[in-house]
Wavefront OBJ file of the C-alpha trace (Angstrom):
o trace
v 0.000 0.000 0.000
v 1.304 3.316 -1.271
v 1.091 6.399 1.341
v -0.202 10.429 0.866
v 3.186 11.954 0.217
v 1.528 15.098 0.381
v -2.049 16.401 1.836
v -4.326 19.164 0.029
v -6.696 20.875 2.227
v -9.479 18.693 0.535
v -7.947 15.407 1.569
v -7.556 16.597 4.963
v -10.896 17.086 5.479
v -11.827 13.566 4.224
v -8.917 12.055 7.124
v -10.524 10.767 10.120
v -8.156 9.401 13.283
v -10.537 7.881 15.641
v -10.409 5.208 18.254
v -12.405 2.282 19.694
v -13.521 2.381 23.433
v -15.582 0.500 25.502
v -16.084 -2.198 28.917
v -14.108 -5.302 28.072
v -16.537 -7.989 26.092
v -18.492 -4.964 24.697
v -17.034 -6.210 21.168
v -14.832 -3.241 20.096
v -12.397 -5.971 18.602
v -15.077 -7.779 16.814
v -16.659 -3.984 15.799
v -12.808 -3.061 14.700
v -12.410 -6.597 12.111
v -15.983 -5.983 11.001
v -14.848 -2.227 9.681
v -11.481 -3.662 8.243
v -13.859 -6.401 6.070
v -15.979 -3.985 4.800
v -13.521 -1.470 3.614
v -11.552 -3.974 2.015
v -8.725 -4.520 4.185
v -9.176 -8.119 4.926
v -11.233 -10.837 3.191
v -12.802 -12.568 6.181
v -12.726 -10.943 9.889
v -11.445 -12.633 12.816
v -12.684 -14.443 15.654
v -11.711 -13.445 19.385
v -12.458 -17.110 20.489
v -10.376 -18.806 17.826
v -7.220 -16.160 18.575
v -7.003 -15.248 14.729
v -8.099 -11.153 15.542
v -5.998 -8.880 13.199
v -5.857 -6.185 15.933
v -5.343 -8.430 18.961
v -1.671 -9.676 17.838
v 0.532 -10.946 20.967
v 0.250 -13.797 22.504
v -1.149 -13.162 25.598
v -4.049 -11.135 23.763
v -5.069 -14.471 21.388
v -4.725 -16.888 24.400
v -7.172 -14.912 27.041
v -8.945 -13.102 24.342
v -9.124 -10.038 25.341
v -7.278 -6.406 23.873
v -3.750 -5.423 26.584
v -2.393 -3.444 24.691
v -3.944 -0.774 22.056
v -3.376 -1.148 18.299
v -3.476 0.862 15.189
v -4.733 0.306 11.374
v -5.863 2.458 8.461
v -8.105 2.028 5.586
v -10.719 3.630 3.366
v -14.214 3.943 3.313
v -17.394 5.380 1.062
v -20.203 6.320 2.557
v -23.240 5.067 0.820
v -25.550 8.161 1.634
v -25.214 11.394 3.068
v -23.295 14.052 3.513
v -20.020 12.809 2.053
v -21.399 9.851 -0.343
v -19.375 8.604 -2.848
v -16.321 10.352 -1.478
v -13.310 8.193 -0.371
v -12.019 8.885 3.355
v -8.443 7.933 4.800
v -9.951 6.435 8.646
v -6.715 5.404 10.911
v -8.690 2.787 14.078
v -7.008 2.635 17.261
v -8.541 -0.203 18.842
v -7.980 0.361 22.852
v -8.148 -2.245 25.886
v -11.482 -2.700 28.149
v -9.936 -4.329 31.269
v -9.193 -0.936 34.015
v -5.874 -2.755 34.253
v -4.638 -1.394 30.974
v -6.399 2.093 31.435
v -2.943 3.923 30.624
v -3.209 2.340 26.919
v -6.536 4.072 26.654
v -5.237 7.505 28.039
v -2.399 7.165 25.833
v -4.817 6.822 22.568
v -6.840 9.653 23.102
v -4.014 11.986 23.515
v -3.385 11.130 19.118
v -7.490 11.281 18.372
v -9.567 13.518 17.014
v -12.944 11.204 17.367
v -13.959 7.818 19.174
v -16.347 5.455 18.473
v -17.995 3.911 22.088
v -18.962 0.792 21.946
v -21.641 -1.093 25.118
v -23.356 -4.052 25.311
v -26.958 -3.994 24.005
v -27.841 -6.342 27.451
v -25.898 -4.715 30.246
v -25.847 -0.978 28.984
v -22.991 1.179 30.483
v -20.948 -0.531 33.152
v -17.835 0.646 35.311
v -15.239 0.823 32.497
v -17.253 2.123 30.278
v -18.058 4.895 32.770
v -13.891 5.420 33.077
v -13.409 5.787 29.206
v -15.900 8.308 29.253
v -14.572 10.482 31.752
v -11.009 10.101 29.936
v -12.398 11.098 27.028
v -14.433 14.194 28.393
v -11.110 15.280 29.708
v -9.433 15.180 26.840
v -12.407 16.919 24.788
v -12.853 13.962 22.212
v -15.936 14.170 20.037
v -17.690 10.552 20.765
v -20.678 8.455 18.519
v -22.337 5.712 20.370
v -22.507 1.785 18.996
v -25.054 -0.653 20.835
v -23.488 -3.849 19.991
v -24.795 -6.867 20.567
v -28.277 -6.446 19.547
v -28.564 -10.253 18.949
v -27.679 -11.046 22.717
v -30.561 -12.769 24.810
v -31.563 -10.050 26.887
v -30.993 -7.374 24.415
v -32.382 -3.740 25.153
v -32.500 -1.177 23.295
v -34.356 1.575 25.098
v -33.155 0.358 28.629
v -29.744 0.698 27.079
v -30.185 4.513 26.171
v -31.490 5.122 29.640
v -28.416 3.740 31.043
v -26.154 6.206 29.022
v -28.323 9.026 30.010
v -28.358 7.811 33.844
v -24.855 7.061 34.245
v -22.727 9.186 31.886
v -24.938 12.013 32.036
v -25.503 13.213 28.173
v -28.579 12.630 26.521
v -28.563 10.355 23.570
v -29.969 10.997 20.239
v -30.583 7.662 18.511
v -30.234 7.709 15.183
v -31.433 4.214 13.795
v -33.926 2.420 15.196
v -33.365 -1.699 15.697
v -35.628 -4.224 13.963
v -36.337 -6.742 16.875
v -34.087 -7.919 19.425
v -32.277 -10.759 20.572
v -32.704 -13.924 18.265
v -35.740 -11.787 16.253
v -32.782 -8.897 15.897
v -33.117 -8.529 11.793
v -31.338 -5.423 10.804
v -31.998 -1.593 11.554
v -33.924 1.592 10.731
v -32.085 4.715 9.121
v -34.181 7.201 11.121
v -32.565 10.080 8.494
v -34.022 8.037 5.532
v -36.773 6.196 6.849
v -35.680 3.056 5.368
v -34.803 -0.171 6.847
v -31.792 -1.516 5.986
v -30.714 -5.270 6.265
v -27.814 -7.508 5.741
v -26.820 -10.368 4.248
v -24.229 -12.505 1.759
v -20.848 -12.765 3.015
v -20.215 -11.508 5.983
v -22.644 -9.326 5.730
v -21.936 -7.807 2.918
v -24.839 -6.815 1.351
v -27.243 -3.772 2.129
v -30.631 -4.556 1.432
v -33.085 -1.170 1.784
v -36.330 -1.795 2.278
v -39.859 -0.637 3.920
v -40.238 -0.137 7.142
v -41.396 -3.155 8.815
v -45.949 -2.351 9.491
v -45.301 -2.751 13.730
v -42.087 -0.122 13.964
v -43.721 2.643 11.761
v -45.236 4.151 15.107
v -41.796 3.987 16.790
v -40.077 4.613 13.712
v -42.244 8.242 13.097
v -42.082 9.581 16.693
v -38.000 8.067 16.874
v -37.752 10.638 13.526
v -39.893 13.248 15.070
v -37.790 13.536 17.825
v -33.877 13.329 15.777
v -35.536 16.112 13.519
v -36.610 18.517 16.441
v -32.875 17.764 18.636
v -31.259 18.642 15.411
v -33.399 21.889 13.943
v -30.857 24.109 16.409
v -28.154 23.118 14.640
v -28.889 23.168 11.228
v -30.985 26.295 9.249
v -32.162 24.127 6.591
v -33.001 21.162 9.420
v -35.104 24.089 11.551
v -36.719 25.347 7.996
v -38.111 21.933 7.021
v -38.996 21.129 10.608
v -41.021 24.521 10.826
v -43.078 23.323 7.783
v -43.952 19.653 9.153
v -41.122 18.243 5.847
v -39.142 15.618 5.988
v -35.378 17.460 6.572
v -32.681 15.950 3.258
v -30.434 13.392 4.562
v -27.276 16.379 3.867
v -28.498 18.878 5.906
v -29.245 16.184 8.875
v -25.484 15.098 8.570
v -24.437 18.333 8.744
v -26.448 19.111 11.853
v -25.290 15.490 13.345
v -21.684 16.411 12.477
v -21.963 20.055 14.919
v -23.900 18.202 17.239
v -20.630 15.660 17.755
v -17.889 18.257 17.348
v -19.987 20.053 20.023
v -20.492 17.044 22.707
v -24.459 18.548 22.738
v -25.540 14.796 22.759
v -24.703 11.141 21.915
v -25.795 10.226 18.546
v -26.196 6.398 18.919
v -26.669 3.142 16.421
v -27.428 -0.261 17.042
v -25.807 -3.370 15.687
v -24.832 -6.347 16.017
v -20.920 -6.562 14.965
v -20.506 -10.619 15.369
v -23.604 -11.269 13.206
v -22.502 -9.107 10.574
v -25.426 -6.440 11.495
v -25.397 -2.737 11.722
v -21.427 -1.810 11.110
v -21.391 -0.175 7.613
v -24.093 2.572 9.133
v -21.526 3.030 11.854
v -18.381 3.503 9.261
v -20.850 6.271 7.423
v -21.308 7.968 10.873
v -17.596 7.711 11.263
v -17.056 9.323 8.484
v -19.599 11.690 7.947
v -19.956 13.185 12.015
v -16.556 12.537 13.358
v -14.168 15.158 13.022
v -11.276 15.760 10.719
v -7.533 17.115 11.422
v -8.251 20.519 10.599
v -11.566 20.434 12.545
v -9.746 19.932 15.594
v -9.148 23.483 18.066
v -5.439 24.315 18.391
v -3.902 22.592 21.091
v -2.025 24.490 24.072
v 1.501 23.601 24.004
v 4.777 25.407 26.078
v 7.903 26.996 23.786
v 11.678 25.927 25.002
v 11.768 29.397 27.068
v 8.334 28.379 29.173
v 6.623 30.826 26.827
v 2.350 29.093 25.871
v 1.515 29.170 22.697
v -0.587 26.756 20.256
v -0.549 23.801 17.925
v -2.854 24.049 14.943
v -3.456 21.463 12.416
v -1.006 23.672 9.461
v 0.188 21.024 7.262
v 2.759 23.653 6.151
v 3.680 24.620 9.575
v 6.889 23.543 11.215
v 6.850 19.983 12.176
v 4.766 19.214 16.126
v 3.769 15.387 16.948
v 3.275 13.778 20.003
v 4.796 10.792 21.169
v 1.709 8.965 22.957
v 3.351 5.508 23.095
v 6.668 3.526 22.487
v 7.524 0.104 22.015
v 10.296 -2.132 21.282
v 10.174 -4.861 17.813
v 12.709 -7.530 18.125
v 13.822 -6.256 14.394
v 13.991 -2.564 14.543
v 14.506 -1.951 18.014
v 12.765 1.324 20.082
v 9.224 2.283 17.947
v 7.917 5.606 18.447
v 4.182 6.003 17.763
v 3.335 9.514 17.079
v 0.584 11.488 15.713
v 1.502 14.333 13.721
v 0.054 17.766 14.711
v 1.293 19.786 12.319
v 3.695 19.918 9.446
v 5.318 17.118 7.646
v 7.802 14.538 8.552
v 9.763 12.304 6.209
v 11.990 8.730 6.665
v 15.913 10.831 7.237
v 14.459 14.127 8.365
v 16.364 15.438 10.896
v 14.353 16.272 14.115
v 14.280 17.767 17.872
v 12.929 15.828 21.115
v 11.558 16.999 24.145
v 15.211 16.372 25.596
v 16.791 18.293 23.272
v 18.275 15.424 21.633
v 18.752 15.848 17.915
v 18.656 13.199 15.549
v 17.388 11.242 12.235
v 14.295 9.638 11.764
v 15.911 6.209 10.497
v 12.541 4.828 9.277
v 8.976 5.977 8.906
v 6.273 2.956 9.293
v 2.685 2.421 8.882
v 1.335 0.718 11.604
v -1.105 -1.761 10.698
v -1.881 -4.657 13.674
v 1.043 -6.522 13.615
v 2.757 -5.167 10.504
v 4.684 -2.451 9.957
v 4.894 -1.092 6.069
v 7.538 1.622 4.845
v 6.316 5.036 3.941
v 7.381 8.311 2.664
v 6.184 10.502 4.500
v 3.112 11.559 7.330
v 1.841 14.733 7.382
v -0.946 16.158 9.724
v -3.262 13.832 11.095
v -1.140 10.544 10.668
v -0.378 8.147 13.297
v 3.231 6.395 12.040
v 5.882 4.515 14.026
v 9.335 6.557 13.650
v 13.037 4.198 14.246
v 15.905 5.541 15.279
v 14.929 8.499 17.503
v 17.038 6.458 20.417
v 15.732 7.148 24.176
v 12.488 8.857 23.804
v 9.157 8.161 26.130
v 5.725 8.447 25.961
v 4.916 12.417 26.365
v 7.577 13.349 24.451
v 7.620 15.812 21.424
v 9.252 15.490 17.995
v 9.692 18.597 16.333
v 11.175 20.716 13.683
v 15.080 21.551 15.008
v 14.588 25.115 16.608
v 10.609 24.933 16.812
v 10.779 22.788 19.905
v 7.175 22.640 21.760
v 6.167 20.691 24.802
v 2.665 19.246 24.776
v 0.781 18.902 28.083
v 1.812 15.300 30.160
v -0.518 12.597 30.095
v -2.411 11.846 33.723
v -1.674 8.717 34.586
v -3.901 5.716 36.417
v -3.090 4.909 40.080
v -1.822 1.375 39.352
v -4.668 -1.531 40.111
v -1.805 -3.783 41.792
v 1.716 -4.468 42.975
v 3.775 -7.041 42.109
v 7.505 -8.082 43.415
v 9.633 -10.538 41.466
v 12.693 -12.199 43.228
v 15.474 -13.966 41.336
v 16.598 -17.393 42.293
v 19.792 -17.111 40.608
v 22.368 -15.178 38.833
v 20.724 -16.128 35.378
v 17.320 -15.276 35.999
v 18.352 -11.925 37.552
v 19.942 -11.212 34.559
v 16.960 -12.315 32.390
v 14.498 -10.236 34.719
v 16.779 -6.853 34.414
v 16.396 -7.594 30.260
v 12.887 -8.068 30.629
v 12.555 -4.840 33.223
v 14.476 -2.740 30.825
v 12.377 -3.789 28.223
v 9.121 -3.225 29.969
v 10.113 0.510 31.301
v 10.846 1.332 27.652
v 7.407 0.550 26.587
v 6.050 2.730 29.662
l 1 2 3 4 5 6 7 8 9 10 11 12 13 14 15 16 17 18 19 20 21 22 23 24 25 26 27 28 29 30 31 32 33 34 35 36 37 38 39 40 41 42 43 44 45 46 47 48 49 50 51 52 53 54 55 56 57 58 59 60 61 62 63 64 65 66 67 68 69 70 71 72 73 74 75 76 77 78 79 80 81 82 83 84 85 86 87 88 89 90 91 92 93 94 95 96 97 98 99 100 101 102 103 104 105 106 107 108 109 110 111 112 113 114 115 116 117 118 119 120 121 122 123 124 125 126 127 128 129 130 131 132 133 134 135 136 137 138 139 140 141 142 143 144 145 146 147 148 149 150 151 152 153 154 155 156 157 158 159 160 161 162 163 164 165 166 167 168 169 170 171 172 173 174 175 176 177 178 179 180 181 182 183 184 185 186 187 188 189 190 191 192 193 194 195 196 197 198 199 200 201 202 203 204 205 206 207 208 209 210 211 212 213 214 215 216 217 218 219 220 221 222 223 224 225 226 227 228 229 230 231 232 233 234 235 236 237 238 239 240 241 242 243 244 245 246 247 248 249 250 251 252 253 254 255 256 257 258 259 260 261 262 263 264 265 266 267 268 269 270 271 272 273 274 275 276 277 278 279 280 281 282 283 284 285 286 287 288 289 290 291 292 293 294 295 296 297 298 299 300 301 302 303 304 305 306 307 308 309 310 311 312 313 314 315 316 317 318 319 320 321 322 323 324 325 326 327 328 329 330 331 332 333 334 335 336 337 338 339 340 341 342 343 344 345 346 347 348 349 350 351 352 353 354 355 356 357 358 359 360 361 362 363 364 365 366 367 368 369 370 371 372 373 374 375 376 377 378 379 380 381 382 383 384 385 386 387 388 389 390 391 392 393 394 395 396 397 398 399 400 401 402 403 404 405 406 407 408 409 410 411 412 413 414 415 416 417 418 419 420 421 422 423 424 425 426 427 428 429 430 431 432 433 434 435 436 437 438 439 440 441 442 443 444 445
């Protein structure tokens, strides 16, 4: 896969860097593969239970199946309707851990997004992690959608379900399809924009099927529409015109409402789905794409100058190079991996760059990171999330910058840790093997 060597102000627009977030078993991992099927990226999606996940990529991830550490991917997707149909976006997915163990990895994400994706369980609503990713991500100021996975579940509810989210996180929720049954009788969904039901079938879900809605959801259907028409008339003149007049509002000027109403936090817009069973996802891509918020959307973030001096970051692709360092790792091949997202300017493999140290040197290779694989590229410009080799002893926190345009971002706030844990050597050998292991682990920190 080739990479944008260079990004117009139209492309930009079109670039979404967003992450997954949820309790653990909510299905962000299963939600994650189902996106990477549909746009292309692989031919069949994984299963958490037979350890073959494309996201989930050590071993201890396959073996307990859950998500320990978070992981990146890109690909590109069309919406079918809307606002933006029929034009091609760039999405980069950072799929994050549930368990509160591995809250840091989670923290560490939202620091490089500009929109998140929440994912809960259609049968037990919000629960205690999900409540902790929430608060993360109001601190951080990240524009959120809302999945209901899991619409299929025994037990599924789709109404008790919004109440929790209003109850417990405190926002009200806009929903913005409507399900067709639940549990076992869970069929498809309702585009409460179009009015039509939408269902899926073939391979893997493949195909979209529009049809009527079904004769007993009309009622719910028209006052569900009702209501997403009057929430959204405030934000939209054309919405509030056609609302005024007792029309139907076009599907544009509704995305265009639904994308202020995200970029504002006013409420949750919120689908249902069910990812496992192939139900509900592609909706959820177009939402991604069409409501989330680009690069340049994003406000300028506040950032300190060498001398102490505050100033701000904004998204200039022709600015002087700013990215954040929000997580390192070692690979047994290349040695210490950077992951940064790229704030502003450009960055290419054997440009010469400034740390937050003050350490100069040479980005020795520029990588895509996709799962488990890393592929060469050119170049990342704003909005990119790459892997940089051979910046030596940086940490997470840390800035990478254009030499003399050194700026500091703000430090991460990190968890109180869940546990402790002592490990004593019984010999010589193992206390060498632990100090390799320690060294290791406080590089990935």
């Amino acid at each position: 896969r080739g990479h944008r060597a260079l990004l117009d102000s139209t492309m930009l627009s079109r670039s979404r860097t967003i992450g997954i977030m949820a309790h653990v078993d909510a299905g962000k991992t299963t939600v994650s593969e189902r996106m990477l099927v549909y746009a292309g990226r692989l031919r069949h999606a994984g299963n958490i239970d037979h350890g073959d996940t494309h996201l989930d990529t050590t071993v201890e991830e396959r073996n307990r199946g859950i998500t320990i550490s978070a992981a990146a991917t890109s690909f590109e997707w069309m919406p079918r309707v809307g606002l933006d149909a029929g034009l091609t976006h760039h999405i980069q997915l950072v799929d994050t851990p549930g368990h509160i163990d591995f809250g840091i990895e989670v923290e560490r994400a939202l620091s490089a997004l500009d929109g998140a994706v929440l994912v809960l369980d259609a049968h037990k609503g919000v629960e205690p992690q999900t409540e902790s990713v929430w608060r993360q991500a109001q601190r951080h100021g990240t524009p959120r959608i809302g999945f209901v996975n899991k619409m299929d579940k025994p037990g599924a509810d789709w109404l008790q379900c919004l109440a929790s989210i209003r109850n417990r996180l405190g926002v009200k929720t806009l929903p913005v399809a409507w399900p067709i049954g639940a549990g076992s009788a869970f069929k498809g969904i309702v585009d409460l924009r179009s009015g039509e039901a939408l269902y899926f079938s073939g391979d893997d879900g493949r195909v979209v099927t529009v049809a009527p809605v079904p004769v007993e959801l009309e009622a719910d259907v028209t006052s569900a529409r009702a209501t997403l028409f009057e929430m959204l008339a405030d934000f939209d003149d054309e919405v509030f015109a056609a609302f005024m007049t007792g029309e139907v509002p076009p599907i544009v000027a509704l995305d265009r409402a639904l994308r202020c109403v995200v970029r504002a936090g006013a409420f949750l817009p919120v689908l249902p789905g069910a990812a496992l069973q192939h139900k509900g996802v592609q909706p959820l891509l177009d939402a991604v794409a069409q409501w989330l918020p680009s690069p340049s959307d994003r406000p300028a973030i506040a950032a300190s100058l060498a001398n102490g001096e505050m100033t701000e970051v904004s998204s200039d692709p022709d600015g002087p190079l700013a990215a954040l360092v929000f997580k390192t790792t070692i690979d047994k091949f290349l040695g210490a991996l950077a992951w940064v997202r790229v704030f502003r300017g450009q960055v290419s493999s054997g440009d010469a760059v400034e740390t937050t140290s003050g350490r100069r040197s040479r980005v020795g290779r520029l990588l895509q990171l996709d799962g488990a694989h890393l592929d060469d590229v050119t170049c990342a410009t704003v909005g990119d999330v790459v892997a940089m080799a051979g910046l030596g002893n940086v940490r997470t926190g840390d800035s990478v910058c254009k030499i003399g345009n050194l700026v500091r971002f703000g430090s991460l706030v990190i968890p109180e840790p869940v546990i402790e844990v002592a490990v004593e050597a019984n010999n010589r050998a193992e206390q060498d093997r632990i100090a390799r292991e320690a060294a290791r682990v406080k590089a990935e920190a």
